[in-house]
N, C-alpha and C positions, 0 to 999 in steps of 0.2 A: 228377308235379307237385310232390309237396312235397320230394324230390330237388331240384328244380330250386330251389323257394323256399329251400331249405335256402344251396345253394349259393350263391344271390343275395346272399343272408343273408351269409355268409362273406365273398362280392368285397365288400361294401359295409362289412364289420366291417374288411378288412385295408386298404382305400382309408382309411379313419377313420385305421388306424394308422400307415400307410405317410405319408398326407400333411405330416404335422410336417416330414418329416426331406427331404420334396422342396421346401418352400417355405423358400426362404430367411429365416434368422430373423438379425436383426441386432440391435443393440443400441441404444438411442438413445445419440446422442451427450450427453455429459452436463457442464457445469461446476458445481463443489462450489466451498466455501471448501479450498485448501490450505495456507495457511500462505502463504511466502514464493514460492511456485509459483503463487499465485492469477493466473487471467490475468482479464480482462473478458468476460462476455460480450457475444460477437459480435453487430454490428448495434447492440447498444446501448453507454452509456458504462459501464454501471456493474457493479459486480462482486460476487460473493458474500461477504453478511456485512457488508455493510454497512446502513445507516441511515438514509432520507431524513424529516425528522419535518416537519411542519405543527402551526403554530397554526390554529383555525378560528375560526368566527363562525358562531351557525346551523347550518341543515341537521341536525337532530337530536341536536346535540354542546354540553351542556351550558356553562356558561362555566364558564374554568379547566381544560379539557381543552386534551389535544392530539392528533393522529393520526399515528402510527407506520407508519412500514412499513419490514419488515425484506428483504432481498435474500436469499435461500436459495440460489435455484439457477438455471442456465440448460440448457436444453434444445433439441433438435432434436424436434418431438412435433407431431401435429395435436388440439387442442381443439375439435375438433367445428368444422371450416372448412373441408375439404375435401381441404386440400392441407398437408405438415409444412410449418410454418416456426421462425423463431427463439423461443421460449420463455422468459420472465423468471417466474419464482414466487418466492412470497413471503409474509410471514406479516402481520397487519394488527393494530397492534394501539391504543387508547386509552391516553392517560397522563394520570392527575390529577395534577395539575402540585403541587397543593398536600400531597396527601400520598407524590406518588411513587410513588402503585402503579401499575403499569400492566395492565392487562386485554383478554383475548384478542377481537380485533373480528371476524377470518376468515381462518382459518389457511390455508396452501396455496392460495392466491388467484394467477389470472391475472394479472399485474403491465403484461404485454404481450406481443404478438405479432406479428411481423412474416413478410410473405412479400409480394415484389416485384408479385407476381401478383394475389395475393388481399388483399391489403393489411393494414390493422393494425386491432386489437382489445385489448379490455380487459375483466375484468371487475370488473375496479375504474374510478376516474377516471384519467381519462388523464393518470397521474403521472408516466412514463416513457417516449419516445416512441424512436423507432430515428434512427439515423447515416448518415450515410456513410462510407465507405471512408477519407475524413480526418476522423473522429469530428464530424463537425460535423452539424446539422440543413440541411437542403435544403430547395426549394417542394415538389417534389416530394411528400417527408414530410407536411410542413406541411397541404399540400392533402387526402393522404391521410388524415392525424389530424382533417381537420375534416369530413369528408364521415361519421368514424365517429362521433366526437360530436356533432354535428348528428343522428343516428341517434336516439343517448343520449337527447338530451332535447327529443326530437321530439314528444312533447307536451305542450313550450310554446307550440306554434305561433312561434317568432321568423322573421318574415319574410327578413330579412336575414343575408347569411354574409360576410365577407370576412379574406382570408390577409394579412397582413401579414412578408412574410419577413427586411426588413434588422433588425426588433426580435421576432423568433420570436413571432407573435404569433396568436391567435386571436379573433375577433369575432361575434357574435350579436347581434341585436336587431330591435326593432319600431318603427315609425315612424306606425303607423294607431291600433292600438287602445289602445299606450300606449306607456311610452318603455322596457321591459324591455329587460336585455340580459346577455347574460354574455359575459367579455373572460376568458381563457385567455394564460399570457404564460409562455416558456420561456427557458431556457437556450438559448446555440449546441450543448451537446451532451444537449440531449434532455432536461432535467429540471424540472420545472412547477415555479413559483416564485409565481403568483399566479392562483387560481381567481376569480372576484369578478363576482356579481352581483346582480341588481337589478330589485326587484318579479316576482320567481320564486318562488314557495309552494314551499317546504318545500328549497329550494336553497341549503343556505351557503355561506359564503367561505374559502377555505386560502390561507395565505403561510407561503412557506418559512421554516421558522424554524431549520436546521439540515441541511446536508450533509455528505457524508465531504471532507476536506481533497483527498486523492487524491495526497497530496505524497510524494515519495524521502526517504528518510533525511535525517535532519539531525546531523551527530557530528563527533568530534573527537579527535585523539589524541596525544598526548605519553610522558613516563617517566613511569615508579611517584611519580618524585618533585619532577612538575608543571615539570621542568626540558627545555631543547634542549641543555643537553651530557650527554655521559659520560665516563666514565674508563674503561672498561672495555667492550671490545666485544659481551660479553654481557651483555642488560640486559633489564629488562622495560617494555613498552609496554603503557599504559594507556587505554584506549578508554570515551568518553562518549558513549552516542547520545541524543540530547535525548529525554523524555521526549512522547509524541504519542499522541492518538485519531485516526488517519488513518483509520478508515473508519466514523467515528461511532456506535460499538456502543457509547458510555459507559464505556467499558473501556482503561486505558492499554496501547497495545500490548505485548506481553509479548515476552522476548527471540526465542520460536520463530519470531516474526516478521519476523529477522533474519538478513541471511548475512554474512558478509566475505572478502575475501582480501588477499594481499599479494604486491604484485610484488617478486619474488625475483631479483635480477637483472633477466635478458630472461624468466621465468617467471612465472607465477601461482600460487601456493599452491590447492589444493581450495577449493573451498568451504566454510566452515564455520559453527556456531552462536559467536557472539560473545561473549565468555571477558571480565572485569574486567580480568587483568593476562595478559599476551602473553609466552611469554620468546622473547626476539629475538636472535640472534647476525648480526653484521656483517660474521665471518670475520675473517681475519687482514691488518688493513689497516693504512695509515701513520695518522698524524693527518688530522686533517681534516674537512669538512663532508661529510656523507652523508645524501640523499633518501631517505625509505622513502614509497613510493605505496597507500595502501590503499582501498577498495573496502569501500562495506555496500550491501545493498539489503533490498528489502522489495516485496511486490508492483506496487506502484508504480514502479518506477525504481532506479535507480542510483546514487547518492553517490562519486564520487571526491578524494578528499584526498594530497595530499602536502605532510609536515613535513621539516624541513631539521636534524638531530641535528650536533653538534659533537663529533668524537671528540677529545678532549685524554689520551693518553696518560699515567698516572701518573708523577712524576719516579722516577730511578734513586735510589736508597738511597746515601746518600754517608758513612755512619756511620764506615765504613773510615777516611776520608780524615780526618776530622773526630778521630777518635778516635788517631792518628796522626802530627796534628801538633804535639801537645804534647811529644808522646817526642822530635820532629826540635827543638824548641824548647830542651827541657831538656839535648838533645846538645850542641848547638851553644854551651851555655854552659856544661857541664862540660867541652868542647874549650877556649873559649874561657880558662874560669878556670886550668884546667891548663896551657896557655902562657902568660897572666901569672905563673903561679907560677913558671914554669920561667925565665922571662925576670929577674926579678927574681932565683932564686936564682941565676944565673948570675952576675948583673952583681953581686954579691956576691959572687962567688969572687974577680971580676978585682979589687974592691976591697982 
C-alpha cells in the first residue's frame, strides 16, 4: 500500500510537472507606446501615451483641479468578465492647476473594455468608449455603454434612460421624485466631453478640457540657404517640421517621433530619423526645374511635400577671352602704326 501511495505520489508530482508544457501558453497581445510605430489601439480611437485631461466641478475634486488620464497600454486580457476582450489601461492622475503639481489618483486603472459578447466596462467613468470598424461610435455601442452606466450609478434610482445617437449622447433622469439627471455626451469616435449632473450627492461634473490633436506632421523643406535655385547639383536641403504636442503629454514632440524619406527618382530612400541639413545630389543634369517629393510621418499619418529647385548652372570662366583682347587691340595698332609709318616713308622716297 504505501508502494502504491508512493507511486500515486510521483503520477500526481510528474502530471504537476509535465502539465506547463501540454497547455498552450501564449502571450497576450500587447500595444505599448513606440515612437513613430505607434498604432491605436484596436476597437478604440486612442493610442499609447497619450492625454485626455478634464476640468471638474464637484464630486470630491477640490476647485482649481483637474483630472488626468494617461493611456499606457492596450491589451487583449480578461478583467475578471468571463471572456478576453479589448483592454485600454491607464494611469489617473489630479493636477493643481495653480501650482502645477500633479498627483497620482490610480495608477494602472481599467480605462475600458470591450468584447462584442460581453459588452463594455470600466473601472473608472466611462471616458473612453469603443469603435467601429470606421473609427466612429454606433447605437449599438451607445446602447451598450448606457445599460453599463446605468449599472454605475444605480443607486440613484433615475427612473429614466434614453440613447441619443445622431449627438452621441447619454441621458438619465427622474420625473416623480425630483428632476435629477445625468446627461453623458461623447465624441463620434468614443471620447467623453461632458459628464453633467444634477441633484446627485456626491457626483460631479467633467468637461473636456484637452485632447491629443491626433494630426500627421506638419513641415517644410527648401536649401541651407532659404532659397529654390542652385548652382550646383550637390546641395543641402533643409528640413522644418513645425513644432507640435500631438498627443498631449505636455511634451513638444521630440525628433524620435519622426521618420522621412525621399523619392529618388521612381525609388524611395529607407526610412529615416530627420537630420537639420540633408546633402542632396541631383546627379548630372542640364539646367532646369527639378521636383524633390519628400515624405515625414509620425504615428499619426503621413505628410507628403513636394518643392520645385531651379538648377541654374554656373557661367563658364571667360578670363581667357577677356584678358586676351587687349593683346588683339594693342596688335592691331602696332600693325596699324607700322603701315602709316611705312606709307609715309615711302611717299617720301618718291618725293
Amino acid at each position: 500500500m504505501k508502494k502504491l501511495n508512493r507511486n500515486i505520489l510521483l503520477g500526481i508530482t510528474s502530471l504537476i510537472l509535465i502539465c506547463p508544457f501540454l497547455i498552450p501558453i501564449t502571450k497576450a497581445q500587447e500595444w505599448t507606446y513606440d515612437g513613430v510605430d505607434t498604432t491605436n489601439i484596436p476597437d478604440f480611437s486612442v493610442y499609447p501615451s497619450e492625454w485626455y485631461n478634464y476640468d471638474t466641478i464637484g464630486g470630491g475634486f477640490p476647485p482649481g483641479f483637474r483630472y488626468l488620464n494617461e493611456i499606457v497600454k492596450g491589451n487583449i486580457s480578461d478583467p475578471a468578465m468571463g471572456e478576453n476582450g479589448t483592454c485600454v489601461w491607464g494611469n489617473s492622475w489630479t493636477l493643481n492647476i495653480t501650482l502645477g503639481e500633479k498627483t497620482s489618483l490610480m495608477p494602472d486603472i481599467l480605462l475600458g473594455y470591450w468584447n462584442e459578447t460581453v459588452g463594455w466596462t470600466s473601472q473608472s467613468l466611462p471616458l473612453i468608449i469603443p469603435v467601429e470598424n470606421d473609427g466612429k461610435v454606433s447605437l449599438a455601442i451607445l446602447n451598450n455603454v448606457s445599460v453599463s452606466t446605468e449599472l454605475m450609478i444605480s443607486s440613484y434610482n433615475l427612473e429614466h434612460q434614453q440613447v441619443y445617437p445622431n449627438i452621441y449622447s447619454i441621458a438619465y433622469w427622474n420625473t416623480t421624485e425630483n428632476d435629477a439627471y445625468l446627461k453623458t455626451n461623447y465624441t463620434d469616435d468614443g471620447i467623453l466631453t461632458q459628464w453633467k449632473s444634477y441633484l446627485l450627492p456626491l457626483m460631479g461634473n467633467l468637461s473636456l478640457y484637452s485632447q491629443p490633436a491626433q494630426l500627421p506632421p506638419d513641415f517644410s523643406f527648401t536649401t541651407e540657404n532659404d532659397t529654390l535655385s542652385v548652382n550646383s547639383t550637390d546641395f543641402k536641403i533643409k528640413t522644418t517640421i513645425t513644432a507640435a504636442d500631438n498627443n498631449n503629454d505636455g511634451v513638444t514632440d521630440p525628433n524620435t517621433d519622426y521618420l522621412f524619406r525621399i523619392l529618388n527618382g521612381s525609388t524611395w530612400t529607407n526610412w529615416a530619423a530627420p537630420t537639420s541639413l540633408l546633402d542632396w545630389d541631383l546627379g548630372s543634369v542640364a539646367a532646369g526645374n527639378y521636383t524633390i517629393t519628400m515624405e515625414v510621418k509620425n504615428m499619426y499619418g503621413v505628410t507628403q511635400e513636394e518643392v520645385t529647385f531651379e538648377y541654374i548652372p554656373p557661367k563658364k570662366s571667360t578670363d581667357g577671352i577677356i584678358s586676351s583682347y587687349p593683346i588683339f587691340l594693342v596688335s592691331m595698332v602696332a600693325i596699324l602704326g607700322i603701315a602709316i609709318i611705312t606709307y609715309k616713308y615711302r611717299k617720301k622716297l618718291k618725293i
